[in-house]
BAFIVO-234284 format. One record per residue: residue number from 1; residue in three letters; x, z, y of N, C-alpha, C in turn. Coordinates in steps of 0.2 Angstrom, whole numbers, plus 2048, in hexadecimal, padded with zeros to 3 digits. Example, Ala and Ser with C-alpha at 12.3 -4.5 7.8 and 13.67 -1.06 7.14 Angstrom:
<rs>
R  pos  code  neast  nup  nnorth  caeast  caup  canorth  ceast  cup  cnorth
R    1   ALA    842  827     7E4     83E   827      7EA    842  827     7F0
R    2   SER    840  823     7F5     844   824      7FB    840  827     800
</rs>
This chain:
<rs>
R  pos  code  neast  nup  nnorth  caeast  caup  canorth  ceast  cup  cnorth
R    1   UNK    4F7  BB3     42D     4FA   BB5      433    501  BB2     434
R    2   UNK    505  BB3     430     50B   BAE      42F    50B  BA7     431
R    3   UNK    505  BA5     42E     507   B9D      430    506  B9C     436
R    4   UNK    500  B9F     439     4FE   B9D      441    502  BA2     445
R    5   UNK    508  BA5     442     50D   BA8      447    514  BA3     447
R    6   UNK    513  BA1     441     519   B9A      440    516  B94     444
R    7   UNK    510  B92     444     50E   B8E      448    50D  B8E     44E
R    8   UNK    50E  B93     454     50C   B95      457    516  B95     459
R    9   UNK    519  B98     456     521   B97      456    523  B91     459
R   10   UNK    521  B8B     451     522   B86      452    521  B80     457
R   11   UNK    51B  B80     458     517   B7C      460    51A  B80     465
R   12   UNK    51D  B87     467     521   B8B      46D    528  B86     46C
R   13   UNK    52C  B87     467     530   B84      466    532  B7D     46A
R   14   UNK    52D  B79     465     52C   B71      466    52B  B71     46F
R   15   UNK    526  B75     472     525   B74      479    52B  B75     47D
R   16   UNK    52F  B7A     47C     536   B7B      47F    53A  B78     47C
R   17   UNK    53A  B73     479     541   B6E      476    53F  B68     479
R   18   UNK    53A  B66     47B     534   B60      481    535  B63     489
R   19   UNK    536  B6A     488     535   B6A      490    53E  B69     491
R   20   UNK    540  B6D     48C     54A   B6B      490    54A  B64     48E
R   21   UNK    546  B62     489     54A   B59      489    549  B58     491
R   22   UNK    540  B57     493     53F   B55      499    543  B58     49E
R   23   UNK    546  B5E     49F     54A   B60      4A4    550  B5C     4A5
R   24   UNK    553  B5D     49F     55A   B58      4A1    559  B52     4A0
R   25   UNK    553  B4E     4A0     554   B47      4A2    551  B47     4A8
R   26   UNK    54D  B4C     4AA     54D   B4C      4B4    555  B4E     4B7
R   27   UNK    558  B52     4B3     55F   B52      4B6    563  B4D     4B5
R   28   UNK    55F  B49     4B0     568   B44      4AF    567  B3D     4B3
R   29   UNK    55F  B3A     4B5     55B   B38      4B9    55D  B37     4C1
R   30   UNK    55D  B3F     4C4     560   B41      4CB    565  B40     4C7
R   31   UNK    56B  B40     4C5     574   B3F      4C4    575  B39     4C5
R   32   UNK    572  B33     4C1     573   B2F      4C0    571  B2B     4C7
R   33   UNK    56A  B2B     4CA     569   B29      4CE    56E  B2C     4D7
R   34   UNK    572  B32     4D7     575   B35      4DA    57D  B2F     4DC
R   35   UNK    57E  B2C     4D4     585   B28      4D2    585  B23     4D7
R   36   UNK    58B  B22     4D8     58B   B1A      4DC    58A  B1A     4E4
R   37   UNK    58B  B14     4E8     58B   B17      4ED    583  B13     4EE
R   38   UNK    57F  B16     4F5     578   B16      4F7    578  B0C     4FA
R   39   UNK    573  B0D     4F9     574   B05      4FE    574  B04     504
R   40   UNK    574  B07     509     577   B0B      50D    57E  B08     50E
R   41   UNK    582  B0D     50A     58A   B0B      509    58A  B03     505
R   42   UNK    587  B02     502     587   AFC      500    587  AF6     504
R   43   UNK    582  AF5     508     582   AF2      50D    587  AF2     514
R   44   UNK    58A  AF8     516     58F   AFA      519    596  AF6     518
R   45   UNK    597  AF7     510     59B   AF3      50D    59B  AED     50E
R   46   UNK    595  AE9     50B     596   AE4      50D    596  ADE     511
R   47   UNK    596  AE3     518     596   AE0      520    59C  AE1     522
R   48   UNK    59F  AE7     51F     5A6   AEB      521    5AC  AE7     51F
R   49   UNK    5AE  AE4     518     5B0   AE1      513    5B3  ADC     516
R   50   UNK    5B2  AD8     51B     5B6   AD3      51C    5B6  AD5     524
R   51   UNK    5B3  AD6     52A     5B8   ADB      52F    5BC  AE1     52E
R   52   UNK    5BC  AE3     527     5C4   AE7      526    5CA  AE3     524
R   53   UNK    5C8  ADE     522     5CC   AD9      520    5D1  AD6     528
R   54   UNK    5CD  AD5     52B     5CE   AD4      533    5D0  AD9     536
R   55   UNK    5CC  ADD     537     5D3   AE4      53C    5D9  AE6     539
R   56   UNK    5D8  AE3     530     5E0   AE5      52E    5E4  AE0     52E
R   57   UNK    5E4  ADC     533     5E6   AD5      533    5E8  AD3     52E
R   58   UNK    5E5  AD3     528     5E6   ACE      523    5E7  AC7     523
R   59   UNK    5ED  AC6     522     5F0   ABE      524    5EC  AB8     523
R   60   UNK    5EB  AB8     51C     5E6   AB4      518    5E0  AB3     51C
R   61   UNK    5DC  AB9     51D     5D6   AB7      51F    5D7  AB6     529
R   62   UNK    5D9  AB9     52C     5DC   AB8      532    5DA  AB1     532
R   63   UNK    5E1  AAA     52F     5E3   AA5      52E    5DC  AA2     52D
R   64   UNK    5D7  AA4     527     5D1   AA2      524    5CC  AA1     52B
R   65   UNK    5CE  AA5     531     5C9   AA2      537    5CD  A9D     53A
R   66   UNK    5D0  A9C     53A     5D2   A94      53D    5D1  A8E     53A
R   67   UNK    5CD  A89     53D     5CD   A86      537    5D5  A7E     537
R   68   UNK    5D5  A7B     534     5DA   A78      531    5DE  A72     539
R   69   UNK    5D8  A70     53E     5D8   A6B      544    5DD  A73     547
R   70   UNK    5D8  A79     549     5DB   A7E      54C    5E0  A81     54A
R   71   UNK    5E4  A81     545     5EC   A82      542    5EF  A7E     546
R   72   UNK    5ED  A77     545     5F2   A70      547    5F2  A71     54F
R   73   UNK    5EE  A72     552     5EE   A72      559    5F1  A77     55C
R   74   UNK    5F3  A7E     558     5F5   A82      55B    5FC  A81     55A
R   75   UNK    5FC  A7F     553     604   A7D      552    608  A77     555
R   76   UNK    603  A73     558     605   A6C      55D    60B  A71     562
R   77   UNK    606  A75     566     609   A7A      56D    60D  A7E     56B
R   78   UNK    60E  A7F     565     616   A83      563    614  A8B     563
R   79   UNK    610  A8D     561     60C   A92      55D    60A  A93     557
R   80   UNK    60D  A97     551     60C   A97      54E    605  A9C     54B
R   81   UNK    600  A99     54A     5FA   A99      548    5F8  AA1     546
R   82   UNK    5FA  AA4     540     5FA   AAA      53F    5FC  AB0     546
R   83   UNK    603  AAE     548     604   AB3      54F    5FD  AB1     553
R   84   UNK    5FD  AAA     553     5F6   AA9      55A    5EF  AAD     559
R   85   UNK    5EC  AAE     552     5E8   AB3      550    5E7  AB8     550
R   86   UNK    5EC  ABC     54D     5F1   AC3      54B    5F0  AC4     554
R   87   UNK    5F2  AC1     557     5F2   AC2      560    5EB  AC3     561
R   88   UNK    5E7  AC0     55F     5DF   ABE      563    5DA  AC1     55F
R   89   UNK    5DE  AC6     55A     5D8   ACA      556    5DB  AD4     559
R   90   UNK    5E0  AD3     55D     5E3   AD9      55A    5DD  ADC     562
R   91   UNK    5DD  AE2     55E     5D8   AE7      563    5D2  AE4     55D
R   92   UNK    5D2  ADE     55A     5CB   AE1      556    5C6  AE6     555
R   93   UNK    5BE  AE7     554     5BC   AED      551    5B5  AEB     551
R   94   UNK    5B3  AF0     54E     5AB   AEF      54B    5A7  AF3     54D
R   95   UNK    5A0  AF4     54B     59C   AFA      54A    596  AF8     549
R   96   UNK    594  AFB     542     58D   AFB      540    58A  B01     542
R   97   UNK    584  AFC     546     57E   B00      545    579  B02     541
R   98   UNK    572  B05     543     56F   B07      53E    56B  B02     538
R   99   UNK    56B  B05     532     56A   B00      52B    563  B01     52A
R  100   UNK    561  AF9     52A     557   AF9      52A    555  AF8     523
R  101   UNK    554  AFA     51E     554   AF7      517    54B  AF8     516
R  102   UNK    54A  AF0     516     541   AF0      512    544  AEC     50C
R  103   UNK    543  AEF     507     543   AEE      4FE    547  AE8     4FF
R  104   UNK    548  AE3     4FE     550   AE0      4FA    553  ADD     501
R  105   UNK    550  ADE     508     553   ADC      50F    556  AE2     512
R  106   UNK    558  AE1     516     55D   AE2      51A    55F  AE2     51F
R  107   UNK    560  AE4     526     566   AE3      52D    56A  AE9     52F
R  108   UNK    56D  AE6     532     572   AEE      536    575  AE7     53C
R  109   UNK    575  AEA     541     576   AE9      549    580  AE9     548
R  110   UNK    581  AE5     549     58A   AE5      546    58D  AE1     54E
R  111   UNK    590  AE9     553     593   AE7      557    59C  AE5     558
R  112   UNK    59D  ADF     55A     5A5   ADD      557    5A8  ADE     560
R  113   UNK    5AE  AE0     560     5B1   AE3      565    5B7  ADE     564
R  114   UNK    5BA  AD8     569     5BF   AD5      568    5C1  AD0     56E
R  115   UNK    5C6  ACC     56D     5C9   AC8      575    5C4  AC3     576
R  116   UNK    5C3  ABF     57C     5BF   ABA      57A    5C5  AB4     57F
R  117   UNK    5C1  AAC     57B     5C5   AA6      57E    5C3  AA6     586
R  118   UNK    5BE  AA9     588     5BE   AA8      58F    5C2  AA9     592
R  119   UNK    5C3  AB0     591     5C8   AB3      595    5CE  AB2     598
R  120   UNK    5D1  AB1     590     5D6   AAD      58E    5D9  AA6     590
R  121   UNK    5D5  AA3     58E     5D5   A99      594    5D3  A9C     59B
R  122   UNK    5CF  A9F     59E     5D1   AA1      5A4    5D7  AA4     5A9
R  123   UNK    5D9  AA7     5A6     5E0   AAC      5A5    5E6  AA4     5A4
R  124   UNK    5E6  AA3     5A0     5E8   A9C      59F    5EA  A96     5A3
R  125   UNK    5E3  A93     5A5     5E2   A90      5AA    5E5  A90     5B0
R  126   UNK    5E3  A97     5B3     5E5   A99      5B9    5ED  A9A     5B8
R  127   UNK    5F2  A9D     5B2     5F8   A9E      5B4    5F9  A98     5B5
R  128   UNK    5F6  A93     5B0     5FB   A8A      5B1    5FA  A87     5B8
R  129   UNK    5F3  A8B     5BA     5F3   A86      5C3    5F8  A8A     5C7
R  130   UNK    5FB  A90     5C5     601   A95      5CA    606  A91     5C8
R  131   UNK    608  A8F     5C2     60D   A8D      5C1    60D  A86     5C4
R  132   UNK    60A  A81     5C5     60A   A7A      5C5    608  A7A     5CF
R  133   UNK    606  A7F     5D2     605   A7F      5D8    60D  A82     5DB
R  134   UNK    610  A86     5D7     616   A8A      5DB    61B  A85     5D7
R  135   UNK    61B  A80     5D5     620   A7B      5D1    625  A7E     5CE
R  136   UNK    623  A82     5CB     627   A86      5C6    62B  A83     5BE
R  137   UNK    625  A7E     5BD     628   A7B      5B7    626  A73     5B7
R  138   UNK    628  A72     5BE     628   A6B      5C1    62F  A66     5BE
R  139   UNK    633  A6A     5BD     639   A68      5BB    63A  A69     5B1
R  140   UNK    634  A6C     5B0     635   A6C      5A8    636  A66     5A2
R  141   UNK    63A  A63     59F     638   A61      599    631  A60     598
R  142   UNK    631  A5F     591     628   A5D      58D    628  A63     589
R  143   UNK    631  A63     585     630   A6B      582    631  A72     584
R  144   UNK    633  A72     58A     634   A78      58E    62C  A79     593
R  145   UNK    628  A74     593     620   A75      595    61E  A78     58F
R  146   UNK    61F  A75     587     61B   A77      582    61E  A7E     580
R  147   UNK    623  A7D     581     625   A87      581    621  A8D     584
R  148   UNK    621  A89     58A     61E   A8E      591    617  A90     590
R  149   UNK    612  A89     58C     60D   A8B      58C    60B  A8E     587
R  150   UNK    612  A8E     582     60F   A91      57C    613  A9A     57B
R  151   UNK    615  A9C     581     618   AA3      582    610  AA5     586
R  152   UNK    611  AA1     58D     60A   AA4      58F    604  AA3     58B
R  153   UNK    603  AA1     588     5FB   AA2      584    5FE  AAA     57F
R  154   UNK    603  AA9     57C     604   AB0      579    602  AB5     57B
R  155   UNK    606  AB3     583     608   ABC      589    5FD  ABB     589
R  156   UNK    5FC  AB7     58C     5F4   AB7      58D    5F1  ABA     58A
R  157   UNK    5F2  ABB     583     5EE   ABB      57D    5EF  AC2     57B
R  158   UNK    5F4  AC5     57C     5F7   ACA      57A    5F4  ACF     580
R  159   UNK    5F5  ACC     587     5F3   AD0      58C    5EA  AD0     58C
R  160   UNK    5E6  ACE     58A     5E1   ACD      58A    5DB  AD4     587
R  161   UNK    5D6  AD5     58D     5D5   ADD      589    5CF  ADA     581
R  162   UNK    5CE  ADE     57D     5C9   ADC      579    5C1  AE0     57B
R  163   UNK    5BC  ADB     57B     5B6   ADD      580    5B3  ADE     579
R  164   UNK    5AB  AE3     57A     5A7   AE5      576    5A3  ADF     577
R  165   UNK    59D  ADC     571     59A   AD8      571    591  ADA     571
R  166   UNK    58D  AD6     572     587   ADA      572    586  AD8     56B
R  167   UNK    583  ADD     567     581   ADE      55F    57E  AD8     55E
R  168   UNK    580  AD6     557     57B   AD1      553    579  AD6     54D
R  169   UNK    572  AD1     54C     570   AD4      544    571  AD2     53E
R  170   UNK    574  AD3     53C     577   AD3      534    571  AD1     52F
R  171   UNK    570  ACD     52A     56A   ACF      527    56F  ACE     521
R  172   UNK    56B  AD1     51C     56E   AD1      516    568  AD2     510
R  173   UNK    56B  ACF     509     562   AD1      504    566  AD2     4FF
R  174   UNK    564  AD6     4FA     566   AD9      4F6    564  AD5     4EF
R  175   UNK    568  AD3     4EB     569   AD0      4E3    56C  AD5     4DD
R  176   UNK    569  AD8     4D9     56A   ADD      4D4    56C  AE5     4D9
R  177   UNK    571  AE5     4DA     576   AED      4DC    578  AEA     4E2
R  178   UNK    578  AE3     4E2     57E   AE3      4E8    57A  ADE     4ED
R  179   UNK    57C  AE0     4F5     57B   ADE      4FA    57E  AD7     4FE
R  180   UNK    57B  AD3     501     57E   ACD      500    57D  ACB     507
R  181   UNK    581  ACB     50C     582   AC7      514    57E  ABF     513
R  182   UNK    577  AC1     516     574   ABB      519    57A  ABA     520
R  183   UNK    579  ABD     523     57B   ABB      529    584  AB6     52A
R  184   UNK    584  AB0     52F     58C   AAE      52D    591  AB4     534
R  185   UNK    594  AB9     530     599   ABE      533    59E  ABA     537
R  186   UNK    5A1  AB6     534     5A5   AAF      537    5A4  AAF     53C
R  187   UNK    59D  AAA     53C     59A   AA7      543    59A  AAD     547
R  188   UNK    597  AB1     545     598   AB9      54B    59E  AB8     54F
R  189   UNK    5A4  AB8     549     5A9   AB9      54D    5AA  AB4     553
R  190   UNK    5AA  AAD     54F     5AC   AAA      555    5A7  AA8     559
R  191   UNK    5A3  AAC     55B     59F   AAB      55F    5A1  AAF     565
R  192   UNK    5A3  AB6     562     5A4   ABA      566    5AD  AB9     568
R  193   UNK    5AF  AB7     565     5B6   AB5      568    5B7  AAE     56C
R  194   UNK    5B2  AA9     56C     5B1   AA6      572    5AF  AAB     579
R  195   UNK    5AC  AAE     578     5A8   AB3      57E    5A2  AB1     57F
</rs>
């Protein structure tokens, strides 16, 4: 009777040192799986990542959408490059919309809020036909015109409202943990900053 009350001990035993091993690998399971951010956030990140870089006018990357002809031509007109973007990003803004995730794919609708060239070369255009009809700067130099139109394009640029864009979708696919922009953000941008 002994032995089959020690056995009967020891198989009691044994099943409750098996049911808490299993328990706490189901807890550590849900923790670990808890850890981290969701992909969700992850994908969030990496559409946000470089438009945060841009509403905090980061110089570098600002500078990085111009490209090397667009430097030279804005510095031709006596504008210095950095102010002329720093000008034409400010009011920037973004917003994502909802995140579509089928197994390593991806979209979110990524609406960009910002100034566009239209507006700007029209606003433009029209002050220089004011000036050139009222002969205002009919007496100007060559440097005293590259002044003029390199103040008015600032005061333009500066006065310019920044317009909401109709969403693009973003695709993106997913390589081990991390989420990786199919889509070129870039072109977005200057897409939407032509108008």
């Amino acid at each position: 009777m002994n032995s089959e009350a020690l056995d009967f001990k020891s198989i009691s035993i044994r099943i409750l040192c098996i049911t808490a091993v299993a328990i706490a690998a189901a807890f550590l399971l849900l923790a670990l799986s808890g850890c981290g951010p969701s992909n969700e956030e992850r994908i969030e990140q990496a559409v946000s990542q470089p438009l945060e870089a841009i509403k905090a006018k980061d110089e570098a990357t600002l500078t990085s959408l111009l490209s090397d002809d667009a430097k030279q031509q804005i510095s031709d007109i006596g504008i210095d490059p950095a102010s002329y973007i720093s000008a034409y990003l400010d009011g920037f803004d973004y917003a994502l919309g909802p995140i579509t995730i089928n197994k390593d794919m991806a979209t979110v609708d990524l609406t960009i809020t910002c100034k566009t060239t239209d507006s700007i070369f029209s606003a433009l255009q029209q002050k220089a036909t004011e000036d050139f009809e009222s002969g205002a700067s009919a007496n100007n130099t060559e440097e005293q015109t590259k002044s003029e139109v390199a103040e008015n394009t600032l005061d333009l640029i500066n006065a310019a409202p920044p317009v909401q864009h109709d969403p693009i979708t973003v695709t993106l696919h997913k390589v081990d943990k991390s989420w990786i922009v199919e889509s070129d953000i870039n072109g977005a941008l200057l897409k939407a900053l032509q108008g």
